[in-house]
ZADO-1210 file (C-alpha; in nm, 4 decimals, padded with zeros to 6 digits):
<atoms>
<atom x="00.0000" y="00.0000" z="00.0000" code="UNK" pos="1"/>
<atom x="00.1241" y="00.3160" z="-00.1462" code="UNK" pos="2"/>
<atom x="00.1581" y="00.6769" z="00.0873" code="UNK" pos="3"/>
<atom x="-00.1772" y="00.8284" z="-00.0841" code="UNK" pos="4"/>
<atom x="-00.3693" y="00.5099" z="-00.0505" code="UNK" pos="5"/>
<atom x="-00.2470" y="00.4771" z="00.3225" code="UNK" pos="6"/>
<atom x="-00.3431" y="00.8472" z="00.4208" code="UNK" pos="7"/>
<atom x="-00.7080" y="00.7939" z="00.2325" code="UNK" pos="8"/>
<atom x="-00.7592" y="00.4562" z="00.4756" code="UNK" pos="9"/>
<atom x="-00.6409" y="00.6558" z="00.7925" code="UNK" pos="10"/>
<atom x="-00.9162" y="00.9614" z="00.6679" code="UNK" pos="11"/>
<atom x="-01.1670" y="00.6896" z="00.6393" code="UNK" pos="12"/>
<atom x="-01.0990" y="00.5711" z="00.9508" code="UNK" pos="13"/>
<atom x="-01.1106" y="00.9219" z="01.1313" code="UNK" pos="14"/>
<atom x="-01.4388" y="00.9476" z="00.9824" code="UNK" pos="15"/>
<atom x="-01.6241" y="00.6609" z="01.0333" code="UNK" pos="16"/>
<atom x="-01.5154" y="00.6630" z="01.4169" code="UNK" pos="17"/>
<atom x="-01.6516" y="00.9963" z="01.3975" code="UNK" pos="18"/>
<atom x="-02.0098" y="00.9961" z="01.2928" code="UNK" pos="19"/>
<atom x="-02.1889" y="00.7450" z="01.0908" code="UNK" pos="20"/>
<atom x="-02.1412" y="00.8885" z="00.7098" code="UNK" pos="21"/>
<atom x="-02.3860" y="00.9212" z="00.4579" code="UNK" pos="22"/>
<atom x="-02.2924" y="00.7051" z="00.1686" code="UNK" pos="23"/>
<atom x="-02.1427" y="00.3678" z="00.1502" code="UNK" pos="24"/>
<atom x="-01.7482" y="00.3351" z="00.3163" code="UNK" pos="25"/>
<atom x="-01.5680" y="00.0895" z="00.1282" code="UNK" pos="26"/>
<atom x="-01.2079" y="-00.0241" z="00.2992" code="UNK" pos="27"/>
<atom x="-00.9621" y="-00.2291" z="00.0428" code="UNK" pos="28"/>
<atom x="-00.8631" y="-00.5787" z="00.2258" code="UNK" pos="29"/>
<atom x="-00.6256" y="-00.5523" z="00.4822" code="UNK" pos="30"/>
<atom x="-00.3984" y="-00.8322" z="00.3042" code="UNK" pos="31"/>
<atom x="-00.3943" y="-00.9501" z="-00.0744" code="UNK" pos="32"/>
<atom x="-00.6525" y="-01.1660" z="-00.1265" code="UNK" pos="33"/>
<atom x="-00.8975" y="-01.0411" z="00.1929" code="UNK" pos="34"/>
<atom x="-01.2186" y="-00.9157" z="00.1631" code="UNK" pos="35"/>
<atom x="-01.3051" y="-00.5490" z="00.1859" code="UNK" pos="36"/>
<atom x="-01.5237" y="-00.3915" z="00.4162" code="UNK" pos="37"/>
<atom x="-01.8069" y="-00.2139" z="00.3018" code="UNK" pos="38"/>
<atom x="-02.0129" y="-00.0107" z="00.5807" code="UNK" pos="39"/>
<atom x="-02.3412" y="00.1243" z="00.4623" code="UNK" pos="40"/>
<atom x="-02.5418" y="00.4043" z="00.6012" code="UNK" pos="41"/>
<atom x="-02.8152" y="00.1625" z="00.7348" code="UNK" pos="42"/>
<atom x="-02.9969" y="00.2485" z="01.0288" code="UNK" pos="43"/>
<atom x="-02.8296" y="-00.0282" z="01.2343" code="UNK" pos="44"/>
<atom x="-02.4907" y="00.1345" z="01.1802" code="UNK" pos="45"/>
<atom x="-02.5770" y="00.4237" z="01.2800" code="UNK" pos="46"/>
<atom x="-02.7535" y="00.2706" z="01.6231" code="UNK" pos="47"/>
<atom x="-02.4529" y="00.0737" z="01.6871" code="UNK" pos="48"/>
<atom x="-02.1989" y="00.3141" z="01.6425" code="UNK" pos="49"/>
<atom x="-02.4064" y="00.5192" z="01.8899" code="UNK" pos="50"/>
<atom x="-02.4236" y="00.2632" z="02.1567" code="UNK" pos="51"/>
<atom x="-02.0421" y="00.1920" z="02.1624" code="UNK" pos="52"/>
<atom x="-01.8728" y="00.4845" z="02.0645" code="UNK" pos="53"/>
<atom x="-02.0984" y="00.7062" z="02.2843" code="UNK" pos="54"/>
<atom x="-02.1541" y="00.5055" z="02.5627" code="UNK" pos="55"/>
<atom x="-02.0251" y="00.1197" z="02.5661" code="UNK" pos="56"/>
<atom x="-01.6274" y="00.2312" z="02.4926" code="UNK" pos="57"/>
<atom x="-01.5746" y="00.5637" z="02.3615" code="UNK" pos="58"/>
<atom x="-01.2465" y="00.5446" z="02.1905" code="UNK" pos="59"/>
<atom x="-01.0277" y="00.8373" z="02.3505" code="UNK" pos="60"/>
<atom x="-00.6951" y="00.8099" z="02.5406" code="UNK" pos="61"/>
<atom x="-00.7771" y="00.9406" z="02.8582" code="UNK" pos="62"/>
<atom x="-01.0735" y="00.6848" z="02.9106" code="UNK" pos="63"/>
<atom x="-00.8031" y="00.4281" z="02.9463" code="UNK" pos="64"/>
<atom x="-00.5657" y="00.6292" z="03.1360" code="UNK" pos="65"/>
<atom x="-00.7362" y="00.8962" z="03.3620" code="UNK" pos="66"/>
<atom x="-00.8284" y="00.8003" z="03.7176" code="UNK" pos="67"/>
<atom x="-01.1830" y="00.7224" z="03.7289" code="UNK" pos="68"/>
<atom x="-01.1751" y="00.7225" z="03.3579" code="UNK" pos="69"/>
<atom x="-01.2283" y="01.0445" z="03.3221" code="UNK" pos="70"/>
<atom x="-01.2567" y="01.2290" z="02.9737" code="UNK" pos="71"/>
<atom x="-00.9934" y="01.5000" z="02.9284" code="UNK" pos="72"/>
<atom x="-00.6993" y="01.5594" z="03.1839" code="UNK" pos="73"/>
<atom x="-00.3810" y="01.5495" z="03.1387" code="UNK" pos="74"/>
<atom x="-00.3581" y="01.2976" z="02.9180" code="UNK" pos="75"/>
<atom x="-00.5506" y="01.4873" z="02.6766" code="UNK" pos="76"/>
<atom x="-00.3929" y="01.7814" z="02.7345" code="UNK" pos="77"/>
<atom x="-00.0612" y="01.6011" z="02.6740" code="UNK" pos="78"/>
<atom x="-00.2098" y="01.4806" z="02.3106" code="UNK" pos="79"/>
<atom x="-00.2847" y="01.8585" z="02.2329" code="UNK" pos="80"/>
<atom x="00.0650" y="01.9925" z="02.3422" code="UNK" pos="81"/>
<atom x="00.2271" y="01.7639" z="02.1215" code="UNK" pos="82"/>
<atom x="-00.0206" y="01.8342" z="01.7729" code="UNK" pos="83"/>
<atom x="00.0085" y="02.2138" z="01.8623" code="UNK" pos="84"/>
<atom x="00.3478" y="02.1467" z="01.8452" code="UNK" pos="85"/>
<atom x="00.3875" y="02.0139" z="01.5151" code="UNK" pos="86"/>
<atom x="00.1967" y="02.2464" z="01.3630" code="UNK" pos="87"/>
<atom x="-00.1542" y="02.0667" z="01.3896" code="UNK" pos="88"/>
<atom x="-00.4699" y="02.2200" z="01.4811" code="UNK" pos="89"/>
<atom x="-00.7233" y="01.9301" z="01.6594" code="UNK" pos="90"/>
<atom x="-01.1346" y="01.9743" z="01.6388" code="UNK" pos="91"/>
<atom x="-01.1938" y="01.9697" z="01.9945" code="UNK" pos="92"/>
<atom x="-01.5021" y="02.1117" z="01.9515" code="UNK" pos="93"/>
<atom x="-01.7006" y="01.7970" z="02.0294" code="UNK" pos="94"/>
<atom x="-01.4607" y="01.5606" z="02.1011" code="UNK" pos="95"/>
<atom x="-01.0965" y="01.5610" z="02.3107" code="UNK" pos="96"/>
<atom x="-00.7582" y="01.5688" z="02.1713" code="UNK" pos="97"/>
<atom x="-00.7044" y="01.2638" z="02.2531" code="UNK" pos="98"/>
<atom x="-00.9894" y="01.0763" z="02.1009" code="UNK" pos="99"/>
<atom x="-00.8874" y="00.8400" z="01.8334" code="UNK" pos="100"/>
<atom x="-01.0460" y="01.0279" z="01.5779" code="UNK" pos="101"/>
<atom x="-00.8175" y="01.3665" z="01.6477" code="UNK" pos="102"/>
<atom x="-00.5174" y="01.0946" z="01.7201" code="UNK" pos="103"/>
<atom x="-00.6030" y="00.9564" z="01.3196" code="UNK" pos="104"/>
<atom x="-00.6330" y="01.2808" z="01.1650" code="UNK" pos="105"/>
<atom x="-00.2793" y="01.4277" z="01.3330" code="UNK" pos="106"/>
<atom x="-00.1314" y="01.0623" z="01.2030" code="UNK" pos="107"/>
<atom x="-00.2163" y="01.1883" z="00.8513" code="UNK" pos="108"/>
<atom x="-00.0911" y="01.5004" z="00.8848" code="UNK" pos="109"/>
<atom x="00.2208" y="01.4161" z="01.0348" code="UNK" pos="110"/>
<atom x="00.2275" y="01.1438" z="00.6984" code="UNK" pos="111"/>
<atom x="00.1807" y="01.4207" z="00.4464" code="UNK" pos="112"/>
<atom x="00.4797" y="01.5889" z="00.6045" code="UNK" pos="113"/>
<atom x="00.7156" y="01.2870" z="00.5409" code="UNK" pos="114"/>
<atom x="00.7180" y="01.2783" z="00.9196" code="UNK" pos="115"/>
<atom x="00.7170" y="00.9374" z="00.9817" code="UNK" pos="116"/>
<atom x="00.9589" y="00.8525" z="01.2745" code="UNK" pos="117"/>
<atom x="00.7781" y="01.1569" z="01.4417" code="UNK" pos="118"/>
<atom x="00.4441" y="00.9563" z="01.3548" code="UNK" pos="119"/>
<atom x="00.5995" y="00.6395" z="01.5336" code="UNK" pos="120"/>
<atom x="00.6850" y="00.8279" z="01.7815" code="UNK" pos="121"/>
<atom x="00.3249" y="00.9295" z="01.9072" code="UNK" pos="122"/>
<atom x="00.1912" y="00.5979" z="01.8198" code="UNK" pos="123"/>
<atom x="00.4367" y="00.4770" z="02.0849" code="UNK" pos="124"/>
<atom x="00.3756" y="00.7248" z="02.3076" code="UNK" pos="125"/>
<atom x="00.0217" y="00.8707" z="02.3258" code="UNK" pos="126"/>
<atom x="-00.1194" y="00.5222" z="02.1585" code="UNK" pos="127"/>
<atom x="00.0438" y="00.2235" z="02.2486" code="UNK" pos="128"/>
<atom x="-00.0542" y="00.2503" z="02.5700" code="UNK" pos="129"/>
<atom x="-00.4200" y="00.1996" z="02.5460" code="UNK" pos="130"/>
<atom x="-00.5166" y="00.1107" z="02.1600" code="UNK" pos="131"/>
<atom x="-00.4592" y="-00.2612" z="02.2649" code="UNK" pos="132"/>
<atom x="-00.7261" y="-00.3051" z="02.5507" code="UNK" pos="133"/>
<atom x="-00.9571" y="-00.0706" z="02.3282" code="UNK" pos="134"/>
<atom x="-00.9496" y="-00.3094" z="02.0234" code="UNK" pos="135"/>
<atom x="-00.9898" y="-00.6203" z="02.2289" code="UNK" pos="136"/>
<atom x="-01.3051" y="-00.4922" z="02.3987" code="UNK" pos="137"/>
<atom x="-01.4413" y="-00.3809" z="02.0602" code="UNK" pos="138"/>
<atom x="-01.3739" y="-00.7189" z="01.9451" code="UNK" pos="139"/>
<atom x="-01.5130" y="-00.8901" z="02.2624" code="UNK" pos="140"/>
<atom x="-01.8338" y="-00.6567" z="02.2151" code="UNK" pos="141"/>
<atom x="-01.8949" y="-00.8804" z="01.8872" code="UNK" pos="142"/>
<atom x="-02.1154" y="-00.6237" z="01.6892" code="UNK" pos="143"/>
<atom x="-02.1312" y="-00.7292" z="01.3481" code="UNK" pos="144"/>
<atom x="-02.1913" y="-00.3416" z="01.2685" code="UNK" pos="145"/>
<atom x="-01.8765" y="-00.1363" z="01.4174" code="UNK" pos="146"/>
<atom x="-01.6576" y="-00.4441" z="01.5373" code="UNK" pos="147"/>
<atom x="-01.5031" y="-00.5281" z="01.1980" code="UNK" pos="148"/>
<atom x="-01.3162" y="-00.1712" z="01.1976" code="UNK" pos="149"/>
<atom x="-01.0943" y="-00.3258" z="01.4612" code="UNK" pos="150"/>
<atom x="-00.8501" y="-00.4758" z="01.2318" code="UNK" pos="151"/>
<atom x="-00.8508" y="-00.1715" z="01.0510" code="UNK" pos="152"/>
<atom x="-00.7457" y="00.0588" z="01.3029" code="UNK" pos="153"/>
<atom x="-00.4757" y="-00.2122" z="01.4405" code="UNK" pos="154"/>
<atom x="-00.3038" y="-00.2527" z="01.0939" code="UNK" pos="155"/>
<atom x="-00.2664" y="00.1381" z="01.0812" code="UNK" pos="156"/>
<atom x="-00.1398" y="00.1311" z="01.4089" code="UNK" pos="157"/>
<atom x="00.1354" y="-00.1112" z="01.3433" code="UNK" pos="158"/>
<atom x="00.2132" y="00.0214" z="01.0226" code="UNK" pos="159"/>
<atom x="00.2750" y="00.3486" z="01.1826" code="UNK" pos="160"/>
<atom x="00.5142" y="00.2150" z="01.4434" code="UNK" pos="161"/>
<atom x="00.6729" y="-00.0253" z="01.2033" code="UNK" pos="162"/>
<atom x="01.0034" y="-00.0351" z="01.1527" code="UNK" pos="163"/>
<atom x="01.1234" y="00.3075" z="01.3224" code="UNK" pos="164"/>
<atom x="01.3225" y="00.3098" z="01.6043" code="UNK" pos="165"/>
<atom x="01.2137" y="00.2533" z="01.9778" code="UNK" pos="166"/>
<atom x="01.1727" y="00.5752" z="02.1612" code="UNK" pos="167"/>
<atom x="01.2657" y="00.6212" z="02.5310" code="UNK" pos="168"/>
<atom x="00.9286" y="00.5688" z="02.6843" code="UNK" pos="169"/>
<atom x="01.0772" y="00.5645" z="03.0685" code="UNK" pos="170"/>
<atom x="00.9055" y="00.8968" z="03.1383" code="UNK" pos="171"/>
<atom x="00.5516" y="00.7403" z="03.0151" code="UNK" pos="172"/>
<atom x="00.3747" y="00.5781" z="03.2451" code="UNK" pos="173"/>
<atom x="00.0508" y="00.5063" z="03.4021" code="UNK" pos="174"/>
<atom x="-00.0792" y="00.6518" z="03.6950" code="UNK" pos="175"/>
<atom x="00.0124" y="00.4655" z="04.0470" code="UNK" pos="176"/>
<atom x="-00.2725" y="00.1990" z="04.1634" code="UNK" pos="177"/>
<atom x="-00.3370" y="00.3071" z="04.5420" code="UNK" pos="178"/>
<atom x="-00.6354" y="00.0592" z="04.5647" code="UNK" pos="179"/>
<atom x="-00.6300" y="-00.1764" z="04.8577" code="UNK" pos="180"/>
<atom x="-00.8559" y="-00.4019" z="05.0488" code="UNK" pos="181"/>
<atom x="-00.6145" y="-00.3239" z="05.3579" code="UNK" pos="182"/>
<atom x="-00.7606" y="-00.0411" z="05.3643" code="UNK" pos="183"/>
<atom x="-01.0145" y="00.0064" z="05.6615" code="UNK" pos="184"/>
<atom x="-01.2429" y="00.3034" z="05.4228" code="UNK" pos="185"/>
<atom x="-01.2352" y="-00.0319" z="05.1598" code="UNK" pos="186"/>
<atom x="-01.6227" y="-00.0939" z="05.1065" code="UNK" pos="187"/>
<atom x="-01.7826" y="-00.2199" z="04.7926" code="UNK" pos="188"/>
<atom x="-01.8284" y="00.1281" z="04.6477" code="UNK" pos="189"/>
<atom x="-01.4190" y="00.1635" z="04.6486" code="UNK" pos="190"/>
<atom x="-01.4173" y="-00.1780" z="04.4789" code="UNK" pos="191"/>
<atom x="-01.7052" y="-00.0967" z="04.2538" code="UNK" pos="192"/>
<atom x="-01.5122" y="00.1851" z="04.1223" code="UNK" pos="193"/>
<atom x="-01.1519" y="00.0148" z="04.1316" code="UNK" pos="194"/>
<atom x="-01.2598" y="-00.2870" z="03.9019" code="UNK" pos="195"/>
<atom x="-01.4861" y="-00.0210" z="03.6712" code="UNK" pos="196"/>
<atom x="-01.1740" y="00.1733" z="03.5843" code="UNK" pos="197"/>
<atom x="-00.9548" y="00.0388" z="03.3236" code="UNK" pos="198"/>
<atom x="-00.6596" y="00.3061" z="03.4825" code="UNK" pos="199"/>
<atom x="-00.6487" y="00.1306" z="03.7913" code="UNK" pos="200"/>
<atom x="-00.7006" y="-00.2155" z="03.7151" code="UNK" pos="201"/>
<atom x="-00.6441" y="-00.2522" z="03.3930" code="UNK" pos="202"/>
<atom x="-01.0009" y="-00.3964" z="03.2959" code="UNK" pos="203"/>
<atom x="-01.1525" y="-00.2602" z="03.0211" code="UNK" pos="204"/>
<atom x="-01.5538" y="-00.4075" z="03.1112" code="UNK" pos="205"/>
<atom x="-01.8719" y="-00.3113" z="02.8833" code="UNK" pos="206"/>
<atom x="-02.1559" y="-00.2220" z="03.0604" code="UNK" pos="207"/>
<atom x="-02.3388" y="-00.4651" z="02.8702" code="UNK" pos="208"/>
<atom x="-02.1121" y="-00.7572" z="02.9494" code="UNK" pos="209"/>
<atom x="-02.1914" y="-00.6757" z="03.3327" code="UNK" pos="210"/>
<atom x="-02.5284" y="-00.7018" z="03.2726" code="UNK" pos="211"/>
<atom x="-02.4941" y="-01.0420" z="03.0953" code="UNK" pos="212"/>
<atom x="-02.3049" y="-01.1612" z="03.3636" code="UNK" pos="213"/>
<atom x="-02.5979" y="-01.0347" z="03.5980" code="UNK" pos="214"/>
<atom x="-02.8128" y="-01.1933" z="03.4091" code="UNK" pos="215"/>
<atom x="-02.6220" y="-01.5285" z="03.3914" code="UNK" pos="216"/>
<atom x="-02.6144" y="-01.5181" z="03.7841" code="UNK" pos="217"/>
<atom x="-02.9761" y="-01.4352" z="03.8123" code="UNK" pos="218"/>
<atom x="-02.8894" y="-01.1047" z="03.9978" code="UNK" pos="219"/>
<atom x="-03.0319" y="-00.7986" z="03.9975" code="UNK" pos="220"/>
<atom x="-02.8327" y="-00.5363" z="03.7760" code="UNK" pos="221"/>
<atom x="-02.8882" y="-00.2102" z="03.9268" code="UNK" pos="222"/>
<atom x="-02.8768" y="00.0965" z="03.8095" code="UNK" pos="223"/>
<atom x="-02.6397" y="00.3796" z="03.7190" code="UNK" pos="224"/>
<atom x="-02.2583" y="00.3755" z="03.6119" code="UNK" pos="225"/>
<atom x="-02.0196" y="00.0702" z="03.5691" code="UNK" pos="226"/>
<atom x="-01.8973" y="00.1427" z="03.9115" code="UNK" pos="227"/>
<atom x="-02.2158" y="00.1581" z="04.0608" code="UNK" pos="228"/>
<atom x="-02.3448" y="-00.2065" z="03.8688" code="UNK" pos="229"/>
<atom x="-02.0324" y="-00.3771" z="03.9938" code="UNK" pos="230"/>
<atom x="-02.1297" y="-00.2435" z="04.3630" code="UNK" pos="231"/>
<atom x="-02.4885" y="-00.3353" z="04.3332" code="UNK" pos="232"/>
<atom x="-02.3555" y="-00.6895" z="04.1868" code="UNK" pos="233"/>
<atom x="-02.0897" y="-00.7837" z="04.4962" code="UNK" pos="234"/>
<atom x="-02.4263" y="-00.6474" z="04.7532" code="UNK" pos="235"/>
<atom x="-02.6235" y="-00.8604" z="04.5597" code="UNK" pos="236"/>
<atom x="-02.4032" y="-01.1651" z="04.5281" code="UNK" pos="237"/>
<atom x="-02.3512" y="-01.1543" z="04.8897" code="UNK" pos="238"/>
<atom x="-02.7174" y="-01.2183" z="04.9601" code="UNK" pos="239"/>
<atom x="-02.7180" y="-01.5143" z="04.6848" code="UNK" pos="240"/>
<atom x="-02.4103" y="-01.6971" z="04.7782" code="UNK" pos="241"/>
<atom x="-02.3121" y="-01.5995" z="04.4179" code="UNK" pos="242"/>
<atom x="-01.9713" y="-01.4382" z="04.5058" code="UNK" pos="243"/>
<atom x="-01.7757" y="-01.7629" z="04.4030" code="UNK" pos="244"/>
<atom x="-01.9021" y="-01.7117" z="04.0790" code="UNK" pos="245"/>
<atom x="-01.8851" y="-01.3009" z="04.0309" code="UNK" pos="246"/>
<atom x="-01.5068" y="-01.3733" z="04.1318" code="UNK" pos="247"/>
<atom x="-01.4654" y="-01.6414" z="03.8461" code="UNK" pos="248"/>
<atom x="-01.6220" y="-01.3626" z="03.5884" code="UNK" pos="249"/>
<atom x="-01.3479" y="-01.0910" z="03.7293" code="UNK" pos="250"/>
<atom x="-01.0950" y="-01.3602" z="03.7782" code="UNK" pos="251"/>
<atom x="-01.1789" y="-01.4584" z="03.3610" code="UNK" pos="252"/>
<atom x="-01.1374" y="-01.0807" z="03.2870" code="UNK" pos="253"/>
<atom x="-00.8120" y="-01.0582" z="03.4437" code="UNK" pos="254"/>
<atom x="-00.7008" y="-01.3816" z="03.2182" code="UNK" pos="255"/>
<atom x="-00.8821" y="-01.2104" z="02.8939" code="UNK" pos="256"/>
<atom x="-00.6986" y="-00.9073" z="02.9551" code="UNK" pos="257"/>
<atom x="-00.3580" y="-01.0525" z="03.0353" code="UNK" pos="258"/>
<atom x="-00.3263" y="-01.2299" z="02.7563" code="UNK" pos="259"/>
<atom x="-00.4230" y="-00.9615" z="02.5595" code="UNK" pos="260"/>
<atom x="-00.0839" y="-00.7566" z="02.6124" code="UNK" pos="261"/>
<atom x="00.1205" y="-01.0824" z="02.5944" code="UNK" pos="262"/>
<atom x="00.0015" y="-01.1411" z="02.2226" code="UNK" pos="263"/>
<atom x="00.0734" y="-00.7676" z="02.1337" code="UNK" pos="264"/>
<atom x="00.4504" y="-00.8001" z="02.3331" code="UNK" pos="265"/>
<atom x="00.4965" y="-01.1168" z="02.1282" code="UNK" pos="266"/>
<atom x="00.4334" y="-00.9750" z="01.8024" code="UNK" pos="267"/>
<atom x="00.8491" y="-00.8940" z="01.7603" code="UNK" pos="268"/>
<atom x="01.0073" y="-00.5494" z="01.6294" code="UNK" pos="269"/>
<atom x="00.6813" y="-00.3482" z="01.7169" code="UNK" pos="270"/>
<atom x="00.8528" y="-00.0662" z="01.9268" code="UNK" pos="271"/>
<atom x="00.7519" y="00.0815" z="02.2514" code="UNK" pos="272"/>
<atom x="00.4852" y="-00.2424" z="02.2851" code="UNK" pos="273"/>
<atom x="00.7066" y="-00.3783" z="02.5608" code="UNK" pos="274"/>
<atom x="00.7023" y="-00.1130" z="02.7644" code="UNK" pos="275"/>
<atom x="00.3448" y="-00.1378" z="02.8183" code="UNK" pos="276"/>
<atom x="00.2676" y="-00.4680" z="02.8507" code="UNK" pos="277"/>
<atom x="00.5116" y="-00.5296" z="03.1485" code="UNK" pos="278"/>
<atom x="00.3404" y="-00.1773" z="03.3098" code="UNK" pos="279"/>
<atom x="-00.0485" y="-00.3110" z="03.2566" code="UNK" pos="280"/>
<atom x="00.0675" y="-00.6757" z="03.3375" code="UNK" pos="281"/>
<atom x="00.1708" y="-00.5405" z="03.6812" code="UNK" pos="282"/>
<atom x="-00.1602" y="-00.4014" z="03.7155" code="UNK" pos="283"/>
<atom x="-00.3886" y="-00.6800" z="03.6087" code="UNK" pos="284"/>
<atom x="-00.1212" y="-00.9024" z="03.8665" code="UNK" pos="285"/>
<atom x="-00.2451" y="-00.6683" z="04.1039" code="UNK" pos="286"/>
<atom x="-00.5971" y="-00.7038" z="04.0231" code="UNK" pos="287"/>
<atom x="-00.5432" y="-01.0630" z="04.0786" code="UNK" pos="288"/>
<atom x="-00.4721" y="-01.0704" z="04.3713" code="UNK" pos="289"/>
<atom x="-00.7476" y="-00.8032" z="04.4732" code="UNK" pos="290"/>
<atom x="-01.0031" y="-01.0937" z="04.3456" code="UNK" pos="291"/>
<atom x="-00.8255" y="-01.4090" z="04.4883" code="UNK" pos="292"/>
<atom x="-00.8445" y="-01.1933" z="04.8536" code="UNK" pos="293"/>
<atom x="-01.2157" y="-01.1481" z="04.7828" code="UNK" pos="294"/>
<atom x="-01.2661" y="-01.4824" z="04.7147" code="UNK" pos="295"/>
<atom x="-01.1164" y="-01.5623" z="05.0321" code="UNK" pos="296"/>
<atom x="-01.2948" y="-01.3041" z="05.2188" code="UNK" pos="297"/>
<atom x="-01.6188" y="-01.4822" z="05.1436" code="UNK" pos="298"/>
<atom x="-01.5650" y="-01.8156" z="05.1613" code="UNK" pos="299"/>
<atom x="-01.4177" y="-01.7598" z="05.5171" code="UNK" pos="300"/>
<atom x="-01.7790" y="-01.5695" z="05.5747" code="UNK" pos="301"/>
<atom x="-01.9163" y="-01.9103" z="05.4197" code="UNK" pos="302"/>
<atom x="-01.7801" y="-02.1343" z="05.6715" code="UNK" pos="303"/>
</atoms>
């Protein structure tokens, strides 16, 4: 794939993550002899890319990053320093500087300007880091609408960080997990919102897939945010002798989420990817444990 044809795919990208479009979006195959994608502008697009960019995983930096997941921040603000920077203006009219659409769109304009190791460098930097647990859980959210761009978005990813040099990533890092169950203040709100944000724990959890797994333990679901469905499922699973099984689901999640960063550190000469794989890993080990002492906690409440 040629410079021009690469830039049009990365547009196309930006602007189908953007807003549903109103003609048909036609992507060449990823590989020679693949299958395109066409998306049309069907009403079921445009409902699905609703639901999960808007409110299942909206696909911006700082959601991954932030404590409490919180839209904007630092991290954001860190994404806009660097476009300024180079000379690249970002819409944040409607959506962050970090959101994956701005991210695309400063990709291509770093591309037009034959600045490609400066290109790697943000993919390592200001992408890396989060793109990885985002396409899994778009995957894992299996909607035959929006799910398919996954692969799309990955192989621009990689291309961009392929083969340029590693950057020194040893001032990038996450933000310190302070989350304990040692903690005396440690109630099931502080562990509702621990496990709900993908910063601390490094789970990236649909709201919908908590309410399947409510559903699968016949317990109620609750109301309100992911933080407040996780409390309302350990209060509930309490009174059901279903916290056995809510610990499996988390304990699962861990494993899902694991493996996910081993695959992407195995995939050799993609630069940077090590870095963050060993820094989530030590999270979701972490997380682990968090679950195993849970586990513990009520089966000694059992006996």
């Amino acid at each position: 794939m040629n410079k021009s044809e690469r830039l049009v795919r990365l547009e196309k990208l930006a602007s189908i993550l953007e807003r549903p479009q109103n003609s048909e979006v036609v992507f060449a195959p990823l590989k020679d002899g693949g299958a395109s994608l066409s998306i049309e502008p069907t009403d079921e697009f445009a409902s699905e890319h609703y639901r999960v960019f808007c409110h299942e995983l909206m696909p911006a930096a700082s959601v991954f990053l932030e404590p409490r997941s919180m839209l904007g921040g630092e991290v954001s603000a860190e994404s806009w320093s660097e476009m300024k920077a180079a000379g690249y203006d970002p819409d944040t009219s409607s959506i962050t500087a970090d959101h994956l659409v701005n991210q695309l769109r400063f990709l291509v304009h770093l591309v037009e300007q034959d600045q490609t190791q400066r290109a790697s460098s943000f993919v390592q930097r200001h992408m890396l880091g989060w793109i990885p647990a985002f396409l899994a859980t778009l995957r894992r959210l299996d909607s035959g609408a929006v799910s398919p761009l996954a692969a799309y978005i990955e192989e621009a990813v990689l291309h961009l960080a392929l083969p340029r040099k590693s950057e020194d990533l040893s001032r990038s890092t996450l933000i310190p997990t302070l989350f304990s169950l040692e903690n005396e203040k440690t109630g099931l709100v502080s562990i509702g919102i621990f496990l709900s944000t993908h910063a601390e724990s490094g789970l990236a959890i649909p709201k919908s897939t908590l309410l399947h797994i409510a559903r699968e333990l016949r317990l109620p679901p609750g109301f309100g945010s992911k933080s407040q469905t996780i409390e309302g499922l350990f209060r509930a699973a309490g009174g059901y002798d279903s916290l056995p099984a809510l610990c499996d689901f988390f304990d699962d999640q861990v494993e899902l989420h694991t493996q996910v960063w081993s695959d992407w550190s195995s995939r050799v000469g993609v630069p940077g990817i090590a870095h963050w794989s060993v820094r989530w890993k030590e999270k979701l080990l972490h997380t682990s444990k968090v679950v195993k002492t849970l586990r513990r906690s009520a089966t000694q409440a059992a006996s």
